[in-house]
PDB file of N, CA, C and O in Angstrom, chain B, residues numbered from 101:
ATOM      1  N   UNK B 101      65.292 113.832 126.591  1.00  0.00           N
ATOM      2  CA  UNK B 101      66.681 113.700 126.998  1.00  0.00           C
ATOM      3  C   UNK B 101      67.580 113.923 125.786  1.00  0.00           C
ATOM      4  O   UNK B 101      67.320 113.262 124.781  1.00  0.00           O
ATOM      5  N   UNK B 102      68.839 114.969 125.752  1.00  0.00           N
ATOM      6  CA  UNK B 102      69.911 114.801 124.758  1.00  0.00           C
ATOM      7  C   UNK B 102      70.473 113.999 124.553  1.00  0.00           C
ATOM      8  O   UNK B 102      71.022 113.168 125.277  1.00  0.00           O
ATOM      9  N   UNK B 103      70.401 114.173 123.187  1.00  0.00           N
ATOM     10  CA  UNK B 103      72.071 112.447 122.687  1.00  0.00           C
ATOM     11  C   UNK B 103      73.018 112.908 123.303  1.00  0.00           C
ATOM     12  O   UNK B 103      73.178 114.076 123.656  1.00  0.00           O
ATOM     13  N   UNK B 104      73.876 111.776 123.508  1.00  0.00           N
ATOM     14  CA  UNK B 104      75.289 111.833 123.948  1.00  0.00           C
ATOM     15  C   UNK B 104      76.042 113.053 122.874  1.00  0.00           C
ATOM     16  O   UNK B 104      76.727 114.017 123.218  1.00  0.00           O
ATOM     17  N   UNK B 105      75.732 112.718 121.786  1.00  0.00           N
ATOM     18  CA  UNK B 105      76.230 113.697 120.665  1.00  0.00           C
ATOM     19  C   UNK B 105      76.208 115.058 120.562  1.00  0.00           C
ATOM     20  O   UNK B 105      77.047 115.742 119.976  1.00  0.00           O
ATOM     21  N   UNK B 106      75.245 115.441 121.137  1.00  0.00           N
ATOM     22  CA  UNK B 106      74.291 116.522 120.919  1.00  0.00           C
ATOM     23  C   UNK B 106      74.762 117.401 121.801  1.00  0.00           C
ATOM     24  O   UNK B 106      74.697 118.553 121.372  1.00  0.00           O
ATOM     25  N   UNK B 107      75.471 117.241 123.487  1.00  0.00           N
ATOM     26  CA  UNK B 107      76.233 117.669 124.027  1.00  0.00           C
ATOM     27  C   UNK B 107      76.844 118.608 123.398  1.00  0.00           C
ATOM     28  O   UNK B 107      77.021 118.686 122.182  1.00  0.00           O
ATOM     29  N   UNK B 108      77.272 119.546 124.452  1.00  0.00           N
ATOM     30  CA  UNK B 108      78.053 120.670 124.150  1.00  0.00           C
ATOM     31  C   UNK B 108      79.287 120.636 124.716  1.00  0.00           C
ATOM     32  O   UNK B 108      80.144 121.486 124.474  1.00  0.00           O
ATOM     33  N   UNK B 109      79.454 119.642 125.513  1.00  0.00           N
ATOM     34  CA  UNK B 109      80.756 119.823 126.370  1.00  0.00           C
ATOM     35  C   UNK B 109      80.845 117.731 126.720  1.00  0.00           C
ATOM     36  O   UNK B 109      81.194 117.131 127.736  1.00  0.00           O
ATOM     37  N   UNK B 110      80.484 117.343 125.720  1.00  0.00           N
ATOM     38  CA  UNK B 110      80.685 115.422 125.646  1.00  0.00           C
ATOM     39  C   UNK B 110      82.316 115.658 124.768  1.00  0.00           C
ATOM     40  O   UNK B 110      83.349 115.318 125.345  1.00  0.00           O
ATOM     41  N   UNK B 111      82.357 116.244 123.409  1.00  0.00           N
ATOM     42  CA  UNK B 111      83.216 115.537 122.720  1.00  0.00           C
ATOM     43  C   UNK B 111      84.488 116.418 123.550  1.00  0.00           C
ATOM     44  O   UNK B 111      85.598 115.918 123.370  1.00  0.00           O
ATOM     45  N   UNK B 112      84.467 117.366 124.221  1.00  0.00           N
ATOM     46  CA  UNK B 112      85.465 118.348 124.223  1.00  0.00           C
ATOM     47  C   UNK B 112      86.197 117.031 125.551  1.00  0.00           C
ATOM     48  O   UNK B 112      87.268 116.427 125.492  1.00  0.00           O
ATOM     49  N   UNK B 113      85.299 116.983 126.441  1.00  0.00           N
ATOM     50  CA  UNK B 113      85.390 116.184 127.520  1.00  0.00           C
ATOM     51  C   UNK B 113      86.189 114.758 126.981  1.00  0.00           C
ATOM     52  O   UNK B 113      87.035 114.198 127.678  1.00  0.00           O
ATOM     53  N   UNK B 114      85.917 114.434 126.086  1.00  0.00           N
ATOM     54  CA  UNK B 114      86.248 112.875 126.011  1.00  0.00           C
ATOM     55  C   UNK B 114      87.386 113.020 125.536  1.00  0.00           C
ATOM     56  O   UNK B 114      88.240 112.146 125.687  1.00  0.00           O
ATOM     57  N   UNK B 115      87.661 114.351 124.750  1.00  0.00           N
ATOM     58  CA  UNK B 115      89.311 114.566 123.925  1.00  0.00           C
ATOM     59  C   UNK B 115      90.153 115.253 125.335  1.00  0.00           C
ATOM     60  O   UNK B 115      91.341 114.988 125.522  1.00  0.00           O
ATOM     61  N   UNK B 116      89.563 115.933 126.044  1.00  0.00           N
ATOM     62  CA  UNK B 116      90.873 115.935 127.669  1.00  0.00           C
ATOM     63  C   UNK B 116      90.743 115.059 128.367  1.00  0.00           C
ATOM     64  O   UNK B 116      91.272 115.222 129.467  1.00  0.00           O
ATOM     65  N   UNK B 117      90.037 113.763 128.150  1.00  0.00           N
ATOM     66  CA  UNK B 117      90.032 112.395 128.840  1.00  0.00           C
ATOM     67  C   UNK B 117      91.226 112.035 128.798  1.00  0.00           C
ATOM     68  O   UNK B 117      92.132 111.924 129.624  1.00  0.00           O
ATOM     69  N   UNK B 118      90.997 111.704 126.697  1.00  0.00           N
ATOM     70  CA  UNK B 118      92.005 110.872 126.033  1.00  0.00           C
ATOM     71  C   UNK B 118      93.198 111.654 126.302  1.00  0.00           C
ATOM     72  O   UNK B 118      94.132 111.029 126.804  1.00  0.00           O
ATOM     73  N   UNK B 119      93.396 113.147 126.025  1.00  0.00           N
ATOM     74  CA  UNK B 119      95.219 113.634 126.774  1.00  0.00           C
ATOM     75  C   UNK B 119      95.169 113.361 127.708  1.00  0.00           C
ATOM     76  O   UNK B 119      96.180 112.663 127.790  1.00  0.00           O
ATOM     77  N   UNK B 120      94.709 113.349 128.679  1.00  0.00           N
ATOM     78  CA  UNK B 120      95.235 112.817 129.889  1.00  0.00           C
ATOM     79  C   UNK B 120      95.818 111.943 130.405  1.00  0.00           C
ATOM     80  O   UNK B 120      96.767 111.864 131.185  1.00  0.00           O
ATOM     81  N   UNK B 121      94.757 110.837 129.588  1.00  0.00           N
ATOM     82  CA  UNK B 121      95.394 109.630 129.895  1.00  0.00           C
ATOM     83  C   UNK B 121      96.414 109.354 128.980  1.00  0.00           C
ATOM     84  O   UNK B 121      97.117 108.421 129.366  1.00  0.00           O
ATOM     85  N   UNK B 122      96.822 109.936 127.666  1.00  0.00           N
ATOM     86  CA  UNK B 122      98.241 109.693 127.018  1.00  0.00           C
ATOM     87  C   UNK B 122      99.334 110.800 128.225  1.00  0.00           C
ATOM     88  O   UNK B 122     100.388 110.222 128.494  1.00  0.00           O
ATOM     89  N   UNK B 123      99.246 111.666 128.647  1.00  0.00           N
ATOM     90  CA  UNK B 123      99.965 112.697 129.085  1.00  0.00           C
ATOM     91  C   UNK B 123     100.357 111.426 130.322  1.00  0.00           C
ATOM     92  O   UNK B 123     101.396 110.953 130.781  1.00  0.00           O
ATOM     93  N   UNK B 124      99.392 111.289 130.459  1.00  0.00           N
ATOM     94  CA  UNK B 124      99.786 110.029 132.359  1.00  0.00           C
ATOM     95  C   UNK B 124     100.332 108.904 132.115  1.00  0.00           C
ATOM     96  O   UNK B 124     100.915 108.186 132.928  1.00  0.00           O
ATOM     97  N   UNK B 125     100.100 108.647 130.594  1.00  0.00           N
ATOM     98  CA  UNK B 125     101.380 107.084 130.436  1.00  0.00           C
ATOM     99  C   UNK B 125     101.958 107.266 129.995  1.00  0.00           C
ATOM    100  O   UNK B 125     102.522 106.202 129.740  1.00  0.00           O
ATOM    101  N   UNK B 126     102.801 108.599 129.201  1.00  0.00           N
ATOM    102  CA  UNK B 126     104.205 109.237 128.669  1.00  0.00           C
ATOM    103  C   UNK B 126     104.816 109.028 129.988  1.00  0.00           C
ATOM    104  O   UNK B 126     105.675 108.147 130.021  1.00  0.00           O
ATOM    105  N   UNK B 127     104.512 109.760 131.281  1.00  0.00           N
ATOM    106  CA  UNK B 127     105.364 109.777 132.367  1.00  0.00           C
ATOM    107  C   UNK B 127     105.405 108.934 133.391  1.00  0.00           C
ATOM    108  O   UNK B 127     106.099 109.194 134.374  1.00  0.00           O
ATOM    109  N   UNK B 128     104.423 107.431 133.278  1.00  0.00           N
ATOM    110  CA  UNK B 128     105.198 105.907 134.013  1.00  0.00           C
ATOM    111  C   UNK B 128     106.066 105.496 133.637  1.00  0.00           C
ATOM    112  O   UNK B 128     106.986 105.321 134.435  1.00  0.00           O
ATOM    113  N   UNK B 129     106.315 104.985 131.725  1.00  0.00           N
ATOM    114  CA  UNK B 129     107.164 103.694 131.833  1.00  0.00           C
ATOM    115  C   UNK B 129     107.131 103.777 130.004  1.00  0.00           C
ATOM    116  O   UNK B 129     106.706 104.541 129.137  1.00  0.00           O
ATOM    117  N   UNK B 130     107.720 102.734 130.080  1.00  0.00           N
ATOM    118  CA  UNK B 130     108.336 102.280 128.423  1.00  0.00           C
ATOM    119  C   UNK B 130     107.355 101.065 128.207  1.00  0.00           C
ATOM    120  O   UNK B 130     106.490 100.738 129.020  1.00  0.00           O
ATOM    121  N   UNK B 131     107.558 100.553 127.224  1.00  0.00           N
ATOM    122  CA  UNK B 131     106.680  99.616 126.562  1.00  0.00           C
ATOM    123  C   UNK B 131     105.018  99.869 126.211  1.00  0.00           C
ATOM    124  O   UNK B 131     104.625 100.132 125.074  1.00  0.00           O
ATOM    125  N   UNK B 132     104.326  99.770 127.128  1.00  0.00           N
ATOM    126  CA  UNK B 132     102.981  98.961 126.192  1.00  0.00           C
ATOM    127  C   UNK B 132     102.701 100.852 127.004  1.00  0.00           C
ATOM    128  O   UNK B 132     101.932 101.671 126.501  1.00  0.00           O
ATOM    129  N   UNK B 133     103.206 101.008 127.769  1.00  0.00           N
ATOM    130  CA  UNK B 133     102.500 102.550 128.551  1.00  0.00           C
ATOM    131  C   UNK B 133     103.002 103.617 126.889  1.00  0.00           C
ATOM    132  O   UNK B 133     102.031 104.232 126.447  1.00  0.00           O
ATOM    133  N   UNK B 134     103.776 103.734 126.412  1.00  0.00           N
ATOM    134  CA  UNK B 134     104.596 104.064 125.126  1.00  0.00           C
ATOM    135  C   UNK B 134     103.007 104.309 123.998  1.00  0.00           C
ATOM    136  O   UNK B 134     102.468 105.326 123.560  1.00  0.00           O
ATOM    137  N   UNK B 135     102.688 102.823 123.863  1.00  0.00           N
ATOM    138  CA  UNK B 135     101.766 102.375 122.811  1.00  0.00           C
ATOM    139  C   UNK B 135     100.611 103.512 123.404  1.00  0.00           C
ATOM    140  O   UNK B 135     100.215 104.510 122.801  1.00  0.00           O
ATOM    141  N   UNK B 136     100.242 103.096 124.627  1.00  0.00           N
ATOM    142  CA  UNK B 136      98.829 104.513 125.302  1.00  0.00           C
ATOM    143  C   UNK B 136      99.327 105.461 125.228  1.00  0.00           C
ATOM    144  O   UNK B 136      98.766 106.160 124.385  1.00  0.00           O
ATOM    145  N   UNK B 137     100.240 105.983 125.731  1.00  0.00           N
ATOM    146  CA  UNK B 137     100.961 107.671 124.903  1.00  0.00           C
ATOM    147  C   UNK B 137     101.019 107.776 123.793  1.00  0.00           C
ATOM    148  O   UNK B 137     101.237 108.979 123.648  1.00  0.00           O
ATOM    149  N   UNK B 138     100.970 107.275 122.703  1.00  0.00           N
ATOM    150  CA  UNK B 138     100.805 107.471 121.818  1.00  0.00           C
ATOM    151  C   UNK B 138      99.238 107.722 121.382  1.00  0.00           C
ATOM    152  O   UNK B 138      98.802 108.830 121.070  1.00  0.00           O
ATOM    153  N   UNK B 139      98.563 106.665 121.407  1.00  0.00           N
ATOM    154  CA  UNK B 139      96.920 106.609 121.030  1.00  0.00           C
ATOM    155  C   UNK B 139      96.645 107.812 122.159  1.00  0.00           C
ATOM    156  O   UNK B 139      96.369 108.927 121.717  1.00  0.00           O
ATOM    157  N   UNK B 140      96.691 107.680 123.117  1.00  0.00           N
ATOM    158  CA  UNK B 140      95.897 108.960 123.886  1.00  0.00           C
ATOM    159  C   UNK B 140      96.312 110.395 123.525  1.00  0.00           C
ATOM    160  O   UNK B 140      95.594 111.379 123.702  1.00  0.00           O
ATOM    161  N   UNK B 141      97.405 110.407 123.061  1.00  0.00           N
ATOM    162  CA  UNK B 141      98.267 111.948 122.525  1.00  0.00           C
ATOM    163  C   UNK B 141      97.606 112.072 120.924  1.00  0.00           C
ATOM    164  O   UNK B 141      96.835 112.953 120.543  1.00  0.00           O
ATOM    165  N   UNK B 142      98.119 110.978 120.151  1.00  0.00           N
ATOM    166  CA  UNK B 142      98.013 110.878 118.930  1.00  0.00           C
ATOM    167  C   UNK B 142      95.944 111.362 118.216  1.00  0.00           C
ATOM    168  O   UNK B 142      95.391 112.203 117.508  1.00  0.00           O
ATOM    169  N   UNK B 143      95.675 110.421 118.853  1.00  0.00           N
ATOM    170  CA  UNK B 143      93.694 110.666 118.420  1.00  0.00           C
ATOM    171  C   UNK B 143      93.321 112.010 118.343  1.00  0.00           C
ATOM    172  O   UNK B 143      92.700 112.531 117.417  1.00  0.00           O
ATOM    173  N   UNK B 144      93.851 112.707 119.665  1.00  0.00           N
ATOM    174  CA  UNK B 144      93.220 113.927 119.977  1.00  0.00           C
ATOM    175  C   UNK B 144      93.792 114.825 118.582  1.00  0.00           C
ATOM    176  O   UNK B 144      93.179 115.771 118.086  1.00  0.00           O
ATOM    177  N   UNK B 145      94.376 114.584 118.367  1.00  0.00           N
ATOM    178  CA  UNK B 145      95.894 115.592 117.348  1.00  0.00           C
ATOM    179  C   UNK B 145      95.158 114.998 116.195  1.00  0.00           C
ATOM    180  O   UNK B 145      94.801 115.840 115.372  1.00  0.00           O
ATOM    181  N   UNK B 146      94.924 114.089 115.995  1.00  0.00           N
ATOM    182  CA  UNK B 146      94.242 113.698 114.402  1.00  0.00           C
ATOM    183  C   UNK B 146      92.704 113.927 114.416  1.00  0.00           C
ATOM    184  O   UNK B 146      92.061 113.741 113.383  1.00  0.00           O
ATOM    185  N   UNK B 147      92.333 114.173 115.128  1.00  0.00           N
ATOM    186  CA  UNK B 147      90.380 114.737 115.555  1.00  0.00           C
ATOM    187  C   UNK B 147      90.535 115.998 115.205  1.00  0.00           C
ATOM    188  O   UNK B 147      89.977 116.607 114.293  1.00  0.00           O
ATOM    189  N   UNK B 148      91.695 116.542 116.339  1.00  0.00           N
ATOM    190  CA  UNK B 148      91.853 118.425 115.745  1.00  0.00           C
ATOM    191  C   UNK B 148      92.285 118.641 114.342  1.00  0.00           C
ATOM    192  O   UNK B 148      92.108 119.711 113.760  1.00  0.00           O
ATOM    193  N   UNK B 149      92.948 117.432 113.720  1.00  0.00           N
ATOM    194  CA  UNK B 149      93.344 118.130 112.230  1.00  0.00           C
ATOM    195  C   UNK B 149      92.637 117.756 111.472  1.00  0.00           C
ATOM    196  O   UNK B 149      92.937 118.246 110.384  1.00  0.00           O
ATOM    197  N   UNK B 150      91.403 116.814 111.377  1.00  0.00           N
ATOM    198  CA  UNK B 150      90.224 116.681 110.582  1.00  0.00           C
ATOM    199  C   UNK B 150      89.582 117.674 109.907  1.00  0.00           C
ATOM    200  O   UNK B 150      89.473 117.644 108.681  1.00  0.00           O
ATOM    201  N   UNK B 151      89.056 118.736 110.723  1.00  0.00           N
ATOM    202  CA  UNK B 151      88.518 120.017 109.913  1.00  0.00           C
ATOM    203  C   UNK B 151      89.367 120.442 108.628  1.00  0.00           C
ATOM    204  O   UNK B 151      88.893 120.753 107.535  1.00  0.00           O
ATOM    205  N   UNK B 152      90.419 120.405 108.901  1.00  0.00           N
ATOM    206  CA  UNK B 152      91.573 121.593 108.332  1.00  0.00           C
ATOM    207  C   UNK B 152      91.487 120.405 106.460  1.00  0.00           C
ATOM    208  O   UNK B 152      91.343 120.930 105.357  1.00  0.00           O
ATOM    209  N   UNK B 153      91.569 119.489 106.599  1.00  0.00           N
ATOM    210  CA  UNK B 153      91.885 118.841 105.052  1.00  0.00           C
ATOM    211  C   UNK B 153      90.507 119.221 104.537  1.00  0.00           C
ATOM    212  O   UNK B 153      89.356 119.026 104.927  1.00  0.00           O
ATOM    213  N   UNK B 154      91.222 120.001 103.242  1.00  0.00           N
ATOM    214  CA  UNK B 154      89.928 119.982 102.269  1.00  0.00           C
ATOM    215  C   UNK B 154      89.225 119.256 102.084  1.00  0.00           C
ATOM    216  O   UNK B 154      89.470 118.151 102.569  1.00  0.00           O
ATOM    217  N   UNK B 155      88.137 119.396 101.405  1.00  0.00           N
ATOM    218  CA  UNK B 155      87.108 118.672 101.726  1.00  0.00           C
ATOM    219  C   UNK B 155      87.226 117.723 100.527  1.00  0.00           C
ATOM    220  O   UNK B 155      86.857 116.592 100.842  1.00  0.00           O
ATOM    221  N   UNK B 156      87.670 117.837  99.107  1.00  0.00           N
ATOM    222  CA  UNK B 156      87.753 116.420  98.134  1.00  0.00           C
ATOM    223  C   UNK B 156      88.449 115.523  99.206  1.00  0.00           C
ATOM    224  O   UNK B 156      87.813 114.535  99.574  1.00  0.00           O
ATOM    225  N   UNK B 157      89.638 115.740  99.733  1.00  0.00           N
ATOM    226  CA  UNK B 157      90.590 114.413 100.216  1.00  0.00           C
ATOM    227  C   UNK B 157      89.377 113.758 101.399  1.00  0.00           C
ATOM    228  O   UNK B 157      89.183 112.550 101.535  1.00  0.00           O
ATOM    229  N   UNK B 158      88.687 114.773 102.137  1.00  0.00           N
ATOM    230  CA  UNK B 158      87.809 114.113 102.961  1.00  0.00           C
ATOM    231  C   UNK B 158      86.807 113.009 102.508  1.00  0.00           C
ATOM    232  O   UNK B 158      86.603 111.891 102.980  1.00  0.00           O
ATOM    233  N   UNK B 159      86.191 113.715 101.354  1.00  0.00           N
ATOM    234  CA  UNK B 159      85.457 112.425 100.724  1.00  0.00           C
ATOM    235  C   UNK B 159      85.899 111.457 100.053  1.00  0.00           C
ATOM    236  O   UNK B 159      85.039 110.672  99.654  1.00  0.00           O
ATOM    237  N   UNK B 160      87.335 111.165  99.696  1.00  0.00           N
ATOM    238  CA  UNK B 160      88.252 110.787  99.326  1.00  0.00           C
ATOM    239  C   UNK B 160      88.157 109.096  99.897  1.00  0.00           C
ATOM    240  O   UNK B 160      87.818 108.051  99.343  1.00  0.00           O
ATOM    241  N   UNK B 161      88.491 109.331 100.855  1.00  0.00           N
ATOM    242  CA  UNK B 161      88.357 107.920 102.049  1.00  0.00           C
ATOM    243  C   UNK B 161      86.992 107.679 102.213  1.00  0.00           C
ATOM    244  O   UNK B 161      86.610 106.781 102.965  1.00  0.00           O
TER     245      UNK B 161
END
């Protein structure tokens, strides 16, 4: 059996989870729905810009 990891279509899946569900609580309401639009918008956007930083600052942290 494959790891969860190992998938070819797990991580892609779990990052149009997470927009979704930020995209679907941008357009209920204010407050704590605000905070999930953010984390559900925000993660995906900082996962995609991971590659791109050179690699000292990566090992950096």
């Amino acid at each position: 059996m494959k790891r969860w990891r190992d998938s070819t279509f797990a991580i892609p899946t779990v990052l149009a989870l997470l927009s979704a569900v930020g995209l679907f609580a941008a357009l209920l309401g204010d407050g704590g729905w605000d905070a999930l639009a953010w984390i559900g918008l925000g993660l995906p956007a900082l996962l995609g810009f991971w590659p791109l930083l050179p690699r000292k600052a990566r090992d950096r942290r």
